[in-house]
C-alpha positions as CSV (number, residue, x, y, z in Angstrom):
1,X,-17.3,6.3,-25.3
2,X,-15.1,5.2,-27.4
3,X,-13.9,1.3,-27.9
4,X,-10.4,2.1,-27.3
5,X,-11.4,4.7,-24.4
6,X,-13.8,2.2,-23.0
7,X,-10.6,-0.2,-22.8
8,X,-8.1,2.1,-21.3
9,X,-10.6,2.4,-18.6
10,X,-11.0,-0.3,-17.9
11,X,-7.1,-1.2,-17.4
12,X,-6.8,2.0,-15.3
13,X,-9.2,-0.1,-12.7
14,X,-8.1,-3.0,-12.6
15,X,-4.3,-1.1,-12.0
16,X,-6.1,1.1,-9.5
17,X,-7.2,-2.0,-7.8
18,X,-4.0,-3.7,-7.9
19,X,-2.2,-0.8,-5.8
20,X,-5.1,-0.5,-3.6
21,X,-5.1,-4.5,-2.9
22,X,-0.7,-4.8,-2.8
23,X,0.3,-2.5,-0.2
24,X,3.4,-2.8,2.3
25,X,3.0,-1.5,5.5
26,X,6.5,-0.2,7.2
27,X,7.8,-1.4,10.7
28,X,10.2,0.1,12.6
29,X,12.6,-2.0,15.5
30,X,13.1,-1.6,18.3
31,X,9.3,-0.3,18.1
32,X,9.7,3.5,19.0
33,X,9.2,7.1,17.0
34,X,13.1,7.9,19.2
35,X,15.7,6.8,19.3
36,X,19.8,7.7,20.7
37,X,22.5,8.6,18.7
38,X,24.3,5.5,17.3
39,X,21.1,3.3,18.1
40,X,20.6,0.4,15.6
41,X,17.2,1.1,13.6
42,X,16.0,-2.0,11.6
43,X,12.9,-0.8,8.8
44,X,10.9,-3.1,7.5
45,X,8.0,-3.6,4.4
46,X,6.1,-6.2,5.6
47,X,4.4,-7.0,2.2
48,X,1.3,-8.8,0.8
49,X,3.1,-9.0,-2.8
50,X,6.8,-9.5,-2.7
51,X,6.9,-9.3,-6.9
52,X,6.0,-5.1,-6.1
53,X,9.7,-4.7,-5.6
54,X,9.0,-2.5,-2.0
55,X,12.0,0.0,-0.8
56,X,12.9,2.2,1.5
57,X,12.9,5.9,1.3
58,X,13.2,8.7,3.7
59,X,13.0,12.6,3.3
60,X,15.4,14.5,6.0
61,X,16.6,18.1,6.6
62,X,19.5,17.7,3.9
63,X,18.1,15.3,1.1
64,X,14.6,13.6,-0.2
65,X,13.6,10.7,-1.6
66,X,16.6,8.7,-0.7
67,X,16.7,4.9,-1.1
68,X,18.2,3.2,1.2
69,X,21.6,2.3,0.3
70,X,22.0,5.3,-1.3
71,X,24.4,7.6,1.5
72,X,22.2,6.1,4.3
73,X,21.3,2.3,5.5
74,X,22.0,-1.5,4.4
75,X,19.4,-3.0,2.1
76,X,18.7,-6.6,3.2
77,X,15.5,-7.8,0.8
78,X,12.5,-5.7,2.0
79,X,14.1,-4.3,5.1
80,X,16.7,-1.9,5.6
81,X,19.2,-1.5,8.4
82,X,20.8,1.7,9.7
83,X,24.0,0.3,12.3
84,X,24.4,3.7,13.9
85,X,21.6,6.1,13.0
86,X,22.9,9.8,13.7
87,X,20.5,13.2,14.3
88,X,20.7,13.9,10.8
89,X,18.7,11.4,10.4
90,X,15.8,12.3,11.5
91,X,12.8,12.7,9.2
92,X,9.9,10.8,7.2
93,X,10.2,6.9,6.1
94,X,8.1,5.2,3.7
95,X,8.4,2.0,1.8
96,X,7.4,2.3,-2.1
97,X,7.1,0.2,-5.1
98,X,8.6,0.2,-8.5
99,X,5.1,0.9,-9.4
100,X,5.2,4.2,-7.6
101,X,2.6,2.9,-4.8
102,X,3.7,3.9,-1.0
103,X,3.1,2.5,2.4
104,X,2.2,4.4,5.9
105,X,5.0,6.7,6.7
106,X,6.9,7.2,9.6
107,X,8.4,10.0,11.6
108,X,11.8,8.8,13.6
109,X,13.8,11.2,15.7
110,X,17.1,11.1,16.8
111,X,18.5,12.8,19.9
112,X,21.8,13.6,20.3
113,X,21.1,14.4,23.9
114,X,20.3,11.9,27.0
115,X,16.8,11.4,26.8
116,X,14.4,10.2,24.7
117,X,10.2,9.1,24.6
118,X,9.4,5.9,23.5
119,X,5.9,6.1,22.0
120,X,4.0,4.2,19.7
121,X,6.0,4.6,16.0
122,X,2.4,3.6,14.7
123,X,-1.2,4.9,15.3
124,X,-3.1,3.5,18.0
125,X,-7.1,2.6,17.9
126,X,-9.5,4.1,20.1
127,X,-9.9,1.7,23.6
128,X,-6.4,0.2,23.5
129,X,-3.7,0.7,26.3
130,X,-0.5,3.1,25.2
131,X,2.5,3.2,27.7
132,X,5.2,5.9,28.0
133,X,8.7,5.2,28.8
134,X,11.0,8.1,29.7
135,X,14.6,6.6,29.3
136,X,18.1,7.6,29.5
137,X,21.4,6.8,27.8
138,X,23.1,5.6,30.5
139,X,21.0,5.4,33.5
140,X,18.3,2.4,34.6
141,X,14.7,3.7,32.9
142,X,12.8,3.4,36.2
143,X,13.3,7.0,37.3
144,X,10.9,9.4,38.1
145,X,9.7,11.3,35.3
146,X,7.2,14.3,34.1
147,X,5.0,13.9,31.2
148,X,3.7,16.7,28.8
149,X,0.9,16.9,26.6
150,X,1.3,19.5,23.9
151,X,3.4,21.9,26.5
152,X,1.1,21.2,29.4
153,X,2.3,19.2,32.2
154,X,0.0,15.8,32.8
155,X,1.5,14.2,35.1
156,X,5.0,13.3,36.9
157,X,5.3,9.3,37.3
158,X,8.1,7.8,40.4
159,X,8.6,4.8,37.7
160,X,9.5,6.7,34.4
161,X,6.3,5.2,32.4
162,X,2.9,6.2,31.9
163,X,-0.1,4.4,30.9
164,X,-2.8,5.7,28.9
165,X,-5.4,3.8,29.2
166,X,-8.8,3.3,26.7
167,X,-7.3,6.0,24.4
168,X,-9.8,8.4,22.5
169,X,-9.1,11.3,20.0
170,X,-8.6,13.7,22.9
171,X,-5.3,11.7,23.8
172,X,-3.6,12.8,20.2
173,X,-1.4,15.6,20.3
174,X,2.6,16.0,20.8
175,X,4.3,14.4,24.1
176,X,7.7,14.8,25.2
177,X,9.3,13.6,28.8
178,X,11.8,15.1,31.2
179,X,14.5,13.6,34.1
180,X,15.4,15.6,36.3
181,X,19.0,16.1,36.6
182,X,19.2,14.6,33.0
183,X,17.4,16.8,30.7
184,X,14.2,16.0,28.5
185,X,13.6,14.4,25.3
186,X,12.4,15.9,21.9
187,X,8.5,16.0,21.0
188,X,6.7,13.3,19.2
189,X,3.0,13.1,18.2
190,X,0.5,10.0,18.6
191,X,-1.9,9.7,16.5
192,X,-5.1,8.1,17.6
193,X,-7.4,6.3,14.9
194,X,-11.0,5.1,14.8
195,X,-12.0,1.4,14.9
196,X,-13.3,0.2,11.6
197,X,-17.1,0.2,11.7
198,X,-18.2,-3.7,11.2
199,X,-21.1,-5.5,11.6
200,X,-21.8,-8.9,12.4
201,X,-23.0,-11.9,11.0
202,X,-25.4,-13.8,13.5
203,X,-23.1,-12.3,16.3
204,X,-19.7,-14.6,15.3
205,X,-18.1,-12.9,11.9
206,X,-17.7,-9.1,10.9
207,X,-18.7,-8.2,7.4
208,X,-16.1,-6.6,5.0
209,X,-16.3,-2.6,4.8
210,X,-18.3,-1.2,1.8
211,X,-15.5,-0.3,-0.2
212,X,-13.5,-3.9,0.3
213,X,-16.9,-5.6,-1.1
214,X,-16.9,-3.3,-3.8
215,X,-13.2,-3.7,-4.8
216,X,-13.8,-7.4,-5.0
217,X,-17.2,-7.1,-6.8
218,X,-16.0,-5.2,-9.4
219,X,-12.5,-7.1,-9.6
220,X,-14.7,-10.5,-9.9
221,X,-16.8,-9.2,-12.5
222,X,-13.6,-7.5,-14.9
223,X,-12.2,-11.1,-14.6
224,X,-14.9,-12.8,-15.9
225,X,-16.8,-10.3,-18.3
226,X,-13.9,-8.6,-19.7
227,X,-13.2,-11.4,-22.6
228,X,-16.8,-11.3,-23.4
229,X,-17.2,-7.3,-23.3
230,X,-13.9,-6.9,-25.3
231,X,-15.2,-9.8,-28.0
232,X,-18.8,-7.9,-28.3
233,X,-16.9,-4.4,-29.3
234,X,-14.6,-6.5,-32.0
235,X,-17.6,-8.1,-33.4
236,X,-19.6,-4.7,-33.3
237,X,-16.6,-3.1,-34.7
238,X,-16.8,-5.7,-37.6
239,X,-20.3,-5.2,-38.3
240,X,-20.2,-1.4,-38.9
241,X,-16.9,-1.5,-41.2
242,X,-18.9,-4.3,-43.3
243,X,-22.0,-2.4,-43.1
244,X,-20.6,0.7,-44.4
245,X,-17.9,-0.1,-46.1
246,X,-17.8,-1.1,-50.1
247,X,-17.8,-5.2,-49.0
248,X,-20.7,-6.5,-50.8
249,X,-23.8,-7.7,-48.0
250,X,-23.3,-11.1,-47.0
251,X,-27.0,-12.2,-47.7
252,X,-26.2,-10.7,-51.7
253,X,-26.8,-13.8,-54.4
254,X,-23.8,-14.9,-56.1
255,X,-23.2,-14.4,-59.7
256,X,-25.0,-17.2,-61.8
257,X,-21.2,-18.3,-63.3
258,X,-19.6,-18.2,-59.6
259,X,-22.7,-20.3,-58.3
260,X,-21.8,-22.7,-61.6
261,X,-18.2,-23.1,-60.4
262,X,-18.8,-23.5,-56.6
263,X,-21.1,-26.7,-58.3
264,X,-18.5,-27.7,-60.8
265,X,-16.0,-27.3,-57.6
266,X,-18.5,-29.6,-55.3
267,X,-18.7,-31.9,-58.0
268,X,-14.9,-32.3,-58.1
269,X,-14.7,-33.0,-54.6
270,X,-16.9,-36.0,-54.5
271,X,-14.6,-37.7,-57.1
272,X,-12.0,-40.1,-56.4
273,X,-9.7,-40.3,-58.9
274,X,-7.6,-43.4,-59.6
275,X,-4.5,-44.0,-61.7
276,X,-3.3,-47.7,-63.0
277,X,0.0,-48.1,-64.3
């Protein structure tokens, strides 16, 4: 490899790491994947490096890759706010950096009708508790309410909420709600996710993952070996050009007349010359 390949590698890690290391993760509020027409919808980047310069965009049925502010929402810092969020606005948000890296994405619908699901906007871990709430516009959300799973009916609910309780990957799949008298609400999927495996340390601390440990081995190493690495290819470098080159060897015996003047020269230097006037 190359010196100047062996350097441009070595940048493209330590970029790679900085993506993987600075990522934004998008929040939605009021936390739900639905929402009525004219709801307020608040989106935010909650950030580990504010200097990445994290927007919003969306893709919908009409346009994609929009930033926020640009025909849709009101940028405020990292966030954006949409006052009165319409069914055309349903579709895909991200947050993404000037760099180009992107956050989780999320999928927000928006019914023009009366009722709507409020699920989890985010993935939910294996074992935790997810509730179901089958609301209406303008009614009190305590009615009694049927529950489907992918098309199949699970279960009907006097309160208008279901629990799910210790979720597994079984549970994933598309849920919608229905009111009678009032209609039912559009489909959204939950996505159930695995617990990060982790072992402990005398029973108190989990360990970092494999791939974290690796990501700060090999950042910890770049930092400090770099310099030296990049001064041994210089020197190396050097070496070859002088060794191959038409400079003269360095261990070559001066002339007998350039050994002469470097005395003369030497001579010179020891003397201190004074001048009276």
């Amino acid at each position: 490899m190359t010196n100047r390949a062996t350097l441009l590698w070595l940048i493209f890690l330590i970029s790679l790491l900085s993506c993987t290391t600075n990522q934004a993760c998008l929040t939605v509020s009021p936390s739900s994947s639905q929402f009525f027409k004219d709801d307020f919808v608040s989106l935010s980047c909650e950030e580990n490096d504010s200097s990445a310069g994290w927007t919003l965009r969306r893709n919908t049925s009409k346009r994609q890759r929009i930033q926020c502010g640009d025909g849709w929402g009101k940028p405020a810092g990292s966030s954006c706010n949409i006052s009165y969020i319409d069914p055309l606005e349903t579709g895909v948000y991200w947050c993404e950096s000037r760099e180009g890296a992107i956050s989780n994405m999320v999928n927000l619908t928006v019914s023009g009708g009366s009722v709507i699901l409020q699920s989890p906007v985010l993935p939910v871990m294996e074992g935790d508790d997810v509730t179901l709430l089958c609301q209406t516009k303008t009614t009190p959300s305590n009615l009694p309410a049927a529950f489907y799973k992918d098309g199949s009916l699970i279960r009907k609910q006097p309160t208008g909420h279901m629990t799910i309780q210790h979720v597994n990957r079984s549970d994933e799949g598309l849920y919608k709600c229905e009111i009678s008298g009032h209609g039912e609400s559009p489909s959204s999927w939950i996505t159930v996710t695995g617990r990060p495996a982790t072992t402990t340390n005398s029973g108190l601390l989990p360990s970092v993952t494999p791939l974290l440990h690796f990501d700060f081995t090999l950042m910890r190493y770049l930092v400090v070996f770099f310099p030296y690495f990049i001064s041994t290819i210089h020197m190396l470098s050097l070496y070859r050009r002088r060794a191959t080159g038409n400079d003269l060897p360095v261990s070559m015996v001066k002339p007998q007349s350039t050994q002469a003047g470097d005395r003369l020269d030497h001579d010179y230097d020891d003397v201190t010359i004074e001048h009276h006037f």
